[in-house]
N, C-alpha and C positions, 0 to 999 in steps of 0.2 A: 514580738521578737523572741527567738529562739534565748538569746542573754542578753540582760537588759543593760551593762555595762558594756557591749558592742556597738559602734558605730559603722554603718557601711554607706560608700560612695563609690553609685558604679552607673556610670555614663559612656557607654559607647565602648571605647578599647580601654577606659579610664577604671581604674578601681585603686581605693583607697579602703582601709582598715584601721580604725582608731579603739584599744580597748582603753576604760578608764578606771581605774578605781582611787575614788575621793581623790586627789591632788597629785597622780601618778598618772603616768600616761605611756601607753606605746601605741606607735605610727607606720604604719608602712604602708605601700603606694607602687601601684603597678609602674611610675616613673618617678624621676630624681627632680624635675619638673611639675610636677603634681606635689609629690612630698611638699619642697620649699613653698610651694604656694598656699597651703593648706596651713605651714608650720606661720607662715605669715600674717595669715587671717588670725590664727590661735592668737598671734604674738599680738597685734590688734586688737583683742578682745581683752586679752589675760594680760597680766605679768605671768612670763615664765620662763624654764631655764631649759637649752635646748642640750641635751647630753649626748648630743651624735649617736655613734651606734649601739642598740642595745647591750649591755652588759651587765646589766643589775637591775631588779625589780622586782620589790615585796620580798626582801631575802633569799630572793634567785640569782645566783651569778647566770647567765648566758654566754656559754666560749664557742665562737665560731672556726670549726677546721674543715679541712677540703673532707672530709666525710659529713660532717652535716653541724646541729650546733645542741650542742650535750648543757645539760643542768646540773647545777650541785647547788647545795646546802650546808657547806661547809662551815662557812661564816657564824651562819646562821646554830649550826649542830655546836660547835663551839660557846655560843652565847648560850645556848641550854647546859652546858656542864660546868659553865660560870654561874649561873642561876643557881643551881643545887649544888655549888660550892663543891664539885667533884673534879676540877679540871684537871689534878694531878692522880687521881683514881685508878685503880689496877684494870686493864682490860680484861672482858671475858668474851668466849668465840660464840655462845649462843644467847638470841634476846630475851628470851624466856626460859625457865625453869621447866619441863614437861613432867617433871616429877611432881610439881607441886600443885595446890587445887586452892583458888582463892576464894572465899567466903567473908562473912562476915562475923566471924570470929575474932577473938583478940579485942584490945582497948583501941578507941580511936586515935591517930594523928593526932598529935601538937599541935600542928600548922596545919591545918585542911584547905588552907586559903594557897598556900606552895602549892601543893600538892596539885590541884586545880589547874594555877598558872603553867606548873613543868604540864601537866596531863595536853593542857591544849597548844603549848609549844610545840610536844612531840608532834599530836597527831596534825597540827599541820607541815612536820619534818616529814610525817610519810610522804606529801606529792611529790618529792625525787626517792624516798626511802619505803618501797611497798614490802620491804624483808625486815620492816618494824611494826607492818600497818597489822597483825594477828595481836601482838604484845601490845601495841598501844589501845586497841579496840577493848582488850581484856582489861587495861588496866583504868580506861573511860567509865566501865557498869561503876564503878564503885565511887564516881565523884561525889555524889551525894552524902556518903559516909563512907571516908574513905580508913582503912584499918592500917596497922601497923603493916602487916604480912603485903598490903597492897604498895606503899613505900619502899619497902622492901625490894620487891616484886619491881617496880618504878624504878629503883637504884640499880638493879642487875639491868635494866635495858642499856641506863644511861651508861653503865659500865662497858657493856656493848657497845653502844655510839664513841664511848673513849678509843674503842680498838678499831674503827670502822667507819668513820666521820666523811670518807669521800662517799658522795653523792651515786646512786645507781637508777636509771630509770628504766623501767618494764614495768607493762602495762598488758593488759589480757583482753582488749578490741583490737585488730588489724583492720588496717587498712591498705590494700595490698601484703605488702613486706613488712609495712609500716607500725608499730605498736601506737595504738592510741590511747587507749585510757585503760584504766582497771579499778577494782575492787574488790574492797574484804570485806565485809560489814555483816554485823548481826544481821538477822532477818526479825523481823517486827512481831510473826505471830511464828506459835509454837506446832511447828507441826505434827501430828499422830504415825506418819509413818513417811519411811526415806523419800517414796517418789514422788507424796507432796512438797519436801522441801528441796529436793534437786527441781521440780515444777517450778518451783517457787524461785529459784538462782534462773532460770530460762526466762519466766517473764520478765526480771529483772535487767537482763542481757538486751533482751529484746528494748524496752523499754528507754535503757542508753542508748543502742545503735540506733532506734527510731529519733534519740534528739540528736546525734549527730548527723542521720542523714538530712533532717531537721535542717541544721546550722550549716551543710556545705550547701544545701538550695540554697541557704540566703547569702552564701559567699560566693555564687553563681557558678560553682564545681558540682555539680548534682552526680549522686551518684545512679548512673543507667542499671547495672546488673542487683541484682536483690542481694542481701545480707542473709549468709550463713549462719547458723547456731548450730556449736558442734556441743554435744554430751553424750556421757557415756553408760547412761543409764536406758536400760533397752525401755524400761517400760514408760519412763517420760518421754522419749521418743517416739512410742506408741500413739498416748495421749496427744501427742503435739501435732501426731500426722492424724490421729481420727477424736476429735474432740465430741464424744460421746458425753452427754453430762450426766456422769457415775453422781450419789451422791456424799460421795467425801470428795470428788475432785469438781464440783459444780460449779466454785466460788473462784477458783484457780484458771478455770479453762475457760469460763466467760473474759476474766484478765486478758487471757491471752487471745482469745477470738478478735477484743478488744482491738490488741495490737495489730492482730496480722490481717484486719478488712479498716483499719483508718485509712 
């Protein structure tokens, strides 16, 4: 299976959708008739609590309006500046410093063990807050030895999130109209020159929309027309329409042949 926390049940005009994580559950069900029935078997097997319609889950509020049904974290953003004892903290309009360059200079953290717990609060605050997800990415390299300048650096986001705490979702896969998913992320290896590492952000593109096209077969929505990759780099578009294997790009364009004959 595409997610191993996905359940699917689909019989005829019938379809059911159940995700679970450890003792949390959401349900939905091509009819109101299928739901109850299904919520019934559960109730038969389990003890459990049925909470009607989604609105909360894993720290996600869920608000459904006649445009669609929007995500926030606010609760959630809140509990992290109660954490670091900043709740009543001065706002600032940008997450990061661009002025500044963080290494591993200076004496370590106090508390490296904080420091840790806020690093992976934030960065699961990025899935509705991707205008944090650069700051918190920077401020993850250094969990292992985390510096004073890195805290620091940690306290001007959180300062941010004092001025900023409602929830915004954009994401950089479309689907249609539709924004699906995105990402910031380091990249794993260092690359020698620009067009391997924008190569390198392509395979990667490629490699999400291959598992979501993945995941809509198995929710019986497959998608017919082929998936786009736009970039604006002429010469990895080169590479990408004539996968010639240069030998600094050899390693790169096998990846991607990879993808685009599965």
């Amino acid at each position: 299976k595409t997610d191993s926390s996905l359940f699917i049940f689909h019989k005829g005009p019938n379809t059911a959708y159940l995700l679970l994580y450890v003792d949390d559950i959401i349900l939905t069900a091509s009819s109101t008739s299928l739901l109850q029935r299904i919520i019934s078997l559960l109730h038969a097997k389990f003890a459990m609590t049925d909470l009607d319609l989604l609105n909360y889950f894993l720290g996600i509020f869920a608000t459904r309006t006649t445009s669609g049904i929007f995500l926030s974290q606010k609760k959630y953003a809140t509990g992290i500046l109660k954490q670091a004892h900043m709740l009543n903290c001065n706002p600032c309009r940008t997450p990061i410093d661009t002025e500044k360059k963080l290494g591993l200079e200076r004496s370590p953290v106090t508390n490296p063990t904080l420091y840790r717990s806020l690093a992976g609060s934030l960065q699961y605050l990025t899935f509705t807050r991707p205008n944090l997800s650069y700051a918190v990415q920077q401020l993850c390299l250094y969990m292992h030895d985390p510096r004073e300048p890195h805290l620091n650096a940690m306290k001007h986001v959180i300062h941010y999130l004092r001025a900023t705490r409602r929830s915004t979702s954009e994401y950089c896969v479309f689907l249609g109209d539709n924004l699906l998913t995105w990402s910031s992320k380091r990249q794993d290896t260092l690359s020698r020159f620009s067009a391997k590492a924008e190569y390198h952000g392509v395979v990667n593109a490629v490699a999400k929309t291959s598992w979501i096209r993945n995941l809509l077969r198995e929710l019986h929505t497959p998608l017919i027309i082929v998936t786009l990759v736009y970039c604006d780099n002429v010469s990895v578009v080169y590479m990408s329409a004539n996968p010639v294997q240069h030998q600094r790009t050899k390693h790169k364009i096998l990846t991607f042949i990879l993808f685009v004959t599965k």
